[in-house]
N, C-alpha and C positions, 0 to 999 in steps of 0.2 A: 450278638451283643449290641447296647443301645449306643451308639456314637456320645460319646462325651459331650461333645461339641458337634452343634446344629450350624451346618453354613448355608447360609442363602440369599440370593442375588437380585436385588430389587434395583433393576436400570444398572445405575454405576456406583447402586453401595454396597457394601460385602456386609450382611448380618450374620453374628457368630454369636452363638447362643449358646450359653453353660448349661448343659442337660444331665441332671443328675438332682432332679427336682425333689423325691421324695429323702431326703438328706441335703436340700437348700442347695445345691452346686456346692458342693468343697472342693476346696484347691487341691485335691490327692496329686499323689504323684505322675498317675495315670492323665488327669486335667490338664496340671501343668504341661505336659508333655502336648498334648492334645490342644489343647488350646495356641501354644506358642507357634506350633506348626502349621494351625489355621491360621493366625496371628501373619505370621512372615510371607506365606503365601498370598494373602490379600494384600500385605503392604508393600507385595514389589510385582503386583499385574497391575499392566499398563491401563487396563479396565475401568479398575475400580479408582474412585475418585474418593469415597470419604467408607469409612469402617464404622460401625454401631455395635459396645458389644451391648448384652444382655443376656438374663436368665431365667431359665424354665420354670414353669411353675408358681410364677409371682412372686420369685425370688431371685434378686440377682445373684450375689454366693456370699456364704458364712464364714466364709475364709477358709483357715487352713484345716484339713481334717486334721482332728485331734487323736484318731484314731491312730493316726501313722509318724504323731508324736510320742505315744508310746510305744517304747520297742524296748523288747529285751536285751538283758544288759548293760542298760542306763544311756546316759548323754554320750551321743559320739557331735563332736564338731566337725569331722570332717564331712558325714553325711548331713548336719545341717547345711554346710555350705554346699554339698553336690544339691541338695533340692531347694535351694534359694539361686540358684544357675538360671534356671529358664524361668523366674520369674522376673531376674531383673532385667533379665533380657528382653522381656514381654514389654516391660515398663520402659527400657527405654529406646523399642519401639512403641510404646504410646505416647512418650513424653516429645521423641526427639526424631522420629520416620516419617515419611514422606510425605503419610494421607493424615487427614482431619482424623478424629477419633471422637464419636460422641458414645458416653455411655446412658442408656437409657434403663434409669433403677425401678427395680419396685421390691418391697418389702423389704429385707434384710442384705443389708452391703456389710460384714464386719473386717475385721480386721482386711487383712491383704485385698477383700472386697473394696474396700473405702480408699486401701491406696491406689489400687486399681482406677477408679472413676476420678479422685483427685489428680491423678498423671493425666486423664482427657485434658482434651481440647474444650469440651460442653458437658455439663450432664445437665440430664433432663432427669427429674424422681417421678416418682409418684404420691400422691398424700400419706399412700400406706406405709411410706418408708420408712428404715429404720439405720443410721451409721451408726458406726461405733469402732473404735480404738483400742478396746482390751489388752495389748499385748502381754501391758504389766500386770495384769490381771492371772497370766500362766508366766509369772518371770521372765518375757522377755520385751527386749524394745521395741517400739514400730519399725518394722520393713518393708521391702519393696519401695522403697526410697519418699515414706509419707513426709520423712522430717525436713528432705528436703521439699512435696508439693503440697503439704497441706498448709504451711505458713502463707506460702505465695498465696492459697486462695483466700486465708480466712486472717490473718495475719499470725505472729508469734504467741501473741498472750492466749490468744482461741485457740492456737493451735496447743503450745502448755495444756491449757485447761482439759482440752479434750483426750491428750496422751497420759496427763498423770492422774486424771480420774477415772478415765472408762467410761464415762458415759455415756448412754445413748443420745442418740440427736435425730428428734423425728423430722419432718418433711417443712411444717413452716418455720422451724427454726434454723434449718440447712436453708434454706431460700435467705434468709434475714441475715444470714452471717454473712453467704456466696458462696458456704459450701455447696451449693447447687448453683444452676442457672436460671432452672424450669421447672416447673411445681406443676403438675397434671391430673387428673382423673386416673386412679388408679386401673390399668389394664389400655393404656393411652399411651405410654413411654414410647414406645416403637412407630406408632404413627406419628408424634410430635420428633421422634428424632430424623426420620424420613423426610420431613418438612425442613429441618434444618439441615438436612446435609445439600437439598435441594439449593438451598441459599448460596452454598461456596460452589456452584456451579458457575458464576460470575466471573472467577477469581482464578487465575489461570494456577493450573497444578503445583508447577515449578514455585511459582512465587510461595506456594500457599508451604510445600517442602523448604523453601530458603527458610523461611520466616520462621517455621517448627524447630530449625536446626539451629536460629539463631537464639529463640526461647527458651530452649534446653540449656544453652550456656550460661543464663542467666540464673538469679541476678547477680550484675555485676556491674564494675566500672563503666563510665559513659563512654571512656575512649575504646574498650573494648567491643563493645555496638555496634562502633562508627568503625573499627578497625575491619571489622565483619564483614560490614556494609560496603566496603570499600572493598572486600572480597567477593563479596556475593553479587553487588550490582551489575558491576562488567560483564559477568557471565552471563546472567540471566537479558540481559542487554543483548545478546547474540541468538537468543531463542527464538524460532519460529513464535512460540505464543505471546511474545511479546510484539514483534512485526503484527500478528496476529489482533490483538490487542490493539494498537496502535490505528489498522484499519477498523478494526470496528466503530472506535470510538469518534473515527473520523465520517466512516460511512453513517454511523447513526442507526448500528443495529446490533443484535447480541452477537458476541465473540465465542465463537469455533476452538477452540481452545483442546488441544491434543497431548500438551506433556511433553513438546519437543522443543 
Protein backbone atom coordinates (compact mmCIF):
# COMPACT_ATOMS: atom_id res chain seq x y z
CA UNK A 1 0.00 0.00 0.00
CA UNK A 2 1.23 3.77 -0.98
CA UNK A 3 2.13 5.66 2.19
CA UNK A 4 -0.36 8.60 2.58
CA UNK A 5 2.10 10.68 3.54
CA UNK A 6 5.62 11.06 1.86
CA UNK A 7 8.35 12.12 4.67
CA UNK A 8 11.65 13.44 3.67
CA UNK A 9 14.82 15.03 5.18
CA UNK A 10 16.49 17.79 3.41
CA UNK A 11 19.49 18.81 6.19
CA UNK A 12 17.30 20.09 9.07
CA UNK A 13 13.71 20.20 7.29
CA UNK A 14 11.20 17.51 7.70
CA UNK A 15 9.16 17.44 4.18
CA UNK A 16 5.78 15.77 4.53
CA UNK A 17 4.02 15.32 1.57
CA UNK A 18 0.14 14.39 1.08
CA UNK A 19 0.21 11.44 -1.34
CA UNK A 20 -2.86 10.56 -2.67
CA UNK A 21 -2.46 12.49 -5.87
CA UNK A 22 -4.89 10.95 -8.23
CA UNK A 23 -7.96 12.24 -5.78
CA UNK A 24 -5.94 15.76 -5.04
CA UNK A 25 -4.86 14.38 -1.24
CA UNK A 26 -8.19 14.41 0.69
CA UNK A 27 -8.20 14.64 4.27
CA UNK A 28 -9.74 10.84 4.78
CA UNK A 29 -9.59 9.57 7.75
CA UNK A 30 -6.79 7.38 6.89
CA UNK A 31 -4.66 11.03 5.97
CA UNK A 32 -5.73 12.54 9.01
CA UNK A 33 -4.29 9.80 10.97
CA UNK A 34 -1.35 9.75 8.86
CA UNK A 35 -0.41 12.91 8.53
CA UNK A 36 -0.77 14.13 12.19
CA UNK A 37 1.68 11.18 13.15
CA UNK A 38 4.24 12.50 10.80
CA UNK A 39 3.14 15.90 11.98
CA UNK A 40 4.19 15.33 15.80
CA UNK A 41 7.05 13.22 15.08
CA UNK A 42 8.93 15.97 13.21
CA UNK A 43 7.76 18.60 15.64
CA UNK A 44 9.44 17.10 18.70
CA UNK A 45 13.12 15.72 16.88
CA UNK A 46 15.56 17.59 18.03
CA UNK A 47 16.77 17.51 14.30
CA UNK A 48 14.55 19.12 12.44
CA UNK A 49 14.61 22.79 12.64
CA UNK A 50 11.58 24.01 10.25
CA UNK A 51 8.52 21.51 8.65
CA UNK A 52 7.36 22.14 4.90
CA UNK A 53 4.12 20.55 4.18
CA UNK A 54 3.01 19.83 0.57
CA UNK A 55 1.20 17.70 -1.94
CA UNK A 56 1.60 15.19 -4.44
CA UNK A 57 0.68 15.66 -7.73
CA UNK A 58 0.62 19.37 -8.17
CA UNK A 59 -1.99 19.52 -5.64
CA UNK A 60 -1.67 20.24 -2.26
CA UNK A 61 -5.26 18.63 -0.88
CA UNK A 62 -9.07 19.27 -1.62
CA UNK A 63 -9.91 18.85 1.81
CA UNK A 64 -12.19 16.80 3.23
CA UNK A 65 -13.14 13.46 1.46
CA UNK A 66 -16.64 13.92 0.72
CA UNK A 67 -16.72 10.29 0.26
CA UNK A 68 -16.58 9.69 3.94
CA UNK A 69 -19.21 12.36 4.58
CA UNK A 70 -21.63 10.22 3.33
CA UNK A 71 -22.41 7.45 5.47
CA UNK A 72 -25.20 5.48 6.25
CA UNK A 73 -27.70 6.41 8.31
CA UNK A 74 -27.39 10.01 8.18
CA UNK A 75 -25.54 12.71 10.52
CA UNK A 76 -23.92 11.30 13.67
CA UNK A 77 -22.21 14.35 15.59
CA UNK A 78 -20.38 12.37 17.55
CA UNK A 79 -18.40 10.85 14.71
CA UNK A 80 -17.98 14.44 13.19
CA UNK A 81 -16.35 15.38 16.30
CA UNK A 82 -14.07 11.99 16.68
CA UNK A 83 -12.69 12.92 12.91
CA UNK A 84 -12.29 16.72 13.46
CA UNK A 85 -9.73 15.19 16.65
CA UNK A 86 -6.56 14.90 14.81
CA UNK A 87 -7.00 17.72 12.69
CA UNK A 88 -7.20 20.31 15.15
CA UNK A 89 -4.57 18.73 16.65
CA UNK A 90 -2.57 19.10 13.55
CA UNK A 91 -3.46 22.72 13.58
CA UNK A 92 -2.51 23.45 16.63
CA UNK A 93 0.74 22.06 16.17
CA UNK A 94 1.05 24.17 13.17
CA UNK A 95 -0.23 27.20 14.62
CA UNK A 96 1.23 26.94 18.18
CA UNK A 97 4.53 23.88 18.18
CA UNK A 98 7.86 24.30 18.29
CA UNK A 99 9.20 24.33 14.50
CA UNK A 100 8.47 27.12 11.73
CA UNK A 101 5.85 25.54 9.32
CA UNK A 102 6.02 26.60 5.78
CA UNK A 103 3.41 25.43 3.40
CA UNK A 104 4.47 25.26 0.03
CA UNK A 105 0.91 25.14 -2.37
CA UNK A 106 0.37 24.23 -5.82
CA UNK A 107 -2.95 23.81 -7.41
CA UNK A 108 -5.97 23.21 -5.31
CA UNK A 109 -5.84 23.98 -1.36
CA UNK A 110 -9.91 23.75 -0.43
CA UNK A 111 -11.45 23.84 2.36
CA UNK A 112 -9.50 22.16 5.60
CA UNK A 113 -6.52 22.63 2.65
CA UNK A 114 -6.72 26.58 3.08
CA UNK A 115 -6.95 26.24 6.90
CA UNK A 116 -4.28 24.21 6.88
CA UNK A 117 -1.65 26.67 5.06
CA UNK A 118 -3.51 29.69 6.74
CA UNK A 119 -2.42 28.08 10.43
CA UNK A 120 1.59 28.22 8.64
CA UNK A 121 3.92 30.27 9.74
CA UNK A 122 4.67 31.18 5.51
CA UNK A 123 3.09 29.87 2.55
CA UNK A 124 4.76 30.00 -0.43
CA UNK A 125 1.84 29.10 -3.77
CA UNK A 126 2.28 28.51 -6.99
CA UNK A 127 0.61 30.75 -9.94
CA UNK A 128 -1.52 27.45 -10.53
CA UNK A 129 -3.07 27.90 -7.32
CA UNK A 130 -6.33 27.59 -6.36
CA UNK A 131 -8.07 28.50 -2.23
CA UNK A 132 -11.22 28.27 -1.56
CA UNK A 133 -13.58 28.12 1.62
CA UNK A 134 -16.86 26.19 0.58
CA UNK A 135 -17.73 24.76 3.74
CA UNK A 136 -21.30 26.60 3.43
CA UNK A 137 -21.43 25.32 0.14
CA UNK A 138 -22.14 21.33 1.85
CA UNK A 139 -23.89 23.20 5.08
CA UNK A 140 -21.23 23.43 7.15
CA UNK A 141 -18.97 26.28 8.84
CA UNK A 142 -15.26 26.60 8.28
CA UNK A 143 -12.99 24.45 10.47
CA UNK A 144 -9.82 23.57 11.55
CA UNK A 145 -9.70 26.76 13.28
CA UNK A 146 -9.91 29.16 9.73
CA UNK A 147 -12.19 31.75 11.53
CA UNK A 148 -9.83 32.06 13.98
CA UNK A 149 -6.29 32.28 11.19
CA UNK A 150 -7.67 33.36 8.27
CA UNK A 151 -8.70 37.05 9.60
CA UNK A 152 -5.26 37.47 11.27
CA UNK A 153 -3.86 37.06 7.56
CA UNK A 154 -6.36 38.72 5.39
CA UNK A 155 -8.31 40.79 7.76
CA UNK A 156 -12.33 40.23 8.95
CA UNK A 157 -14.24 41.81 5.87
CA UNK A 158 -11.78 39.32 3.42
CA UNK A 159 -12.12 36.85 5.60
CA UNK A 160 -16.40 37.31 5.53
CA UNK A 161 -16.26 37.65 2.01
CA UNK A 162 -14.27 34.63 1.37
CA UNK A 163 -16.56 32.15 4.05
CA UNK A 164 -19.89 33.34 3.09
CA UNK A 165 -19.39 33.19 -0.64
CA UNK A 166 -17.14 30.27 -1.55
CA UNK A 167 -15.16 31.50 -3.73
CA UNK A 168 -12.15 30.68 -5.38
CA UNK A 169 -9.04 32.89 -4.84
CA UNK A 170 -6.37 32.23 -7.41
CA UNK A 171 -2.53 32.75 -6.93
CA UNK A 172 -2.20 36.89 -7.63
CA UNK A 173 -5.04 37.56 -5.74
CA UNK A 174 -3.84 35.41 -2.59
CA UNK A 175 -0.41 37.31 -2.91
CA UNK A 176 -2.41 40.97 -2.95
CA UNK A 177 -4.68 40.26 -0.10
CA UNK A 178 -1.47 38.19 2.08
CA UNK A 179 -3.25 35.20 1.83
CA UNK A 180 -0.02 33.98 0.63
CA UNK A 181 3.51 35.15 1.16
CA UNK A 182 5.18 33.89 -2.11
CA UNK A 183 3.83 33.63 -5.62
CA UNK A 184 6.33 31.11 -7.58
CA UNK A 185 6.56 29.24 -10.97
CA UNK A 186 4.48 26.53 -10.66
CA UNK A 187 6.28 23.06 -9.69
CA UNK A 188 8.90 25.68 -7.73
CA UNK A 189 6.93 25.57 -4.23
CA UNK A 190 9.43 23.10 -2.46
CA UNK A 191 12.59 24.72 -3.74
CA UNK A 192 11.30 28.36 -2.63
CA UNK A 193 10.29 26.77 0.68
CA UNK A 194 13.75 25.08 1.29
CA UNK A 195 15.21 28.63 0.65
CA UNK A 196 13.05 29.97 3.42
CA UNK A 197 13.36 27.68 5.92
CA UNK A 198 17.27 28.12 5.33
CA UNK A 199 16.69 31.84 6.55
CA UNK A 200 15.45 30.86 10.28
CA UNK A 201 18.68 29.11 10.68
CA UNK A 202 19.92 32.40 12.08
CA UNK A 203 17.44 32.39 14.79
CA UNK A 204 17.94 30.13 17.64
CA UNK A 205 15.16 27.23 17.86
CA UNK A 206 13.97 28.02 21.32
CA UNK A 207 13.33 31.62 20.72
CA UNK A 208 11.79 30.82 17.32
CA UNK A 209 9.12 28.00 19.73
CA UNK A 210 8.61 30.96 22.42
CA UNK A 211 7.47 33.36 19.97
CA UNK A 212 4.95 30.40 18.05
CA UNK A 213 3.58 29.86 21.42
CA UNK A 214 3.18 33.51 22.18
CA UNK A 215 1.32 33.98 18.55
CA UNK A 216 -1.10 31.30 19.13
CA UNK A 217 -2.46 33.19 22.09
CA UNK A 218 -2.99 36.02 20.22
CA UNK A 219 -4.68 38.36 19.40
CA UNK A 220 -5.07 39.90 22.28
CA UNK A 221 -4.52 42.47 25.05
CA UNK A 222 -1.10 44.26 25.11
CA UNK A 223 -0.74 43.44 28.80
CA UNK A 224 -1.07 39.93 27.93
CA UNK A 225 2.14 39.92 25.41
CA UNK A 226 4.09 41.73 27.93
CA UNK A 227 2.77 39.33 30.73
CA UNK A 228 4.13 36.34 28.45
CA UNK A 229 7.14 38.07 27.74
CA UNK A 230 7.82 38.38 31.23
CA UNK A 231 7.42 34.54 31.20
CA UNK A 232 9.17 33.63 28.48
CA UNK A 233 12.30 36.02 28.61
CA UNK A 234 13.90 34.69 32.04
CA UNK A 235 13.85 31.24 30.77
CA UNK A 236 14.94 31.43 27.47
CA UNK A 237 17.70 33.98 29.13
CA UNK A 238 19.24 30.66 30.76
CA UNK A 239 19.74 28.74 27.34
CA UNK A 240 22.78 27.66 26.04
CA UNK A 241 21.54 29.17 22.68
CA UNK A 242 21.27 32.24 24.00
CA UNK A 243 25.10 32.24 25.74
CA UNK A 244 25.49 30.93 22.38
CA UNK A 245 23.99 33.80 20.62
CA UNK A 246 25.44 36.28 22.71
CA UNK A 247 29.20 34.92 21.63
CA UNK A 248 28.54 34.84 18.28
CA UNK A 249 27.48 38.18 17.98
CA UNK A 250 30.25 39.19 19.97
CA UNK A 251 32.84 37.14 17.99
CA UNK A 252 31.46 38.38 14.73
CA UNK A 253 30.56 34.94 13.22
CA UNK A 254 27.38 32.74 12.65
CA UNK A 255 25.75 31.21 15.73
CA UNK A 256 25.81 27.28 16.51
CA UNK A 257 22.61 27.18 17.78
CA UNK A 258 21.47 23.51 19.18
CA UNK A 259 17.82 23.85 20.93
CA UNK A 260 19.33 23.82 24.38
Amino acid sequence: MTDLVLRETREDVAVLTMNDPTRLNPLSDAMRAALLEAFETAAFDDAVRTIVLAGAGGNFTAGADIRQLLVPGGPDPARSRRRLTPLHRLIELIAGGPKPVIAAVEGAAFGAGLSIAAASDFVIAGEDVRFGAAFGKIGLTADCGLIWSLPQRIGRTLARDLMFTGRPVKGPEALAISLIDQLVPPGTTLDAALAKAAAYRGVAPLAIAAMKSAFVQGPGPLSDALALERQQQPMLSMTQDHAEGLAAFTEKRAAGFTGR
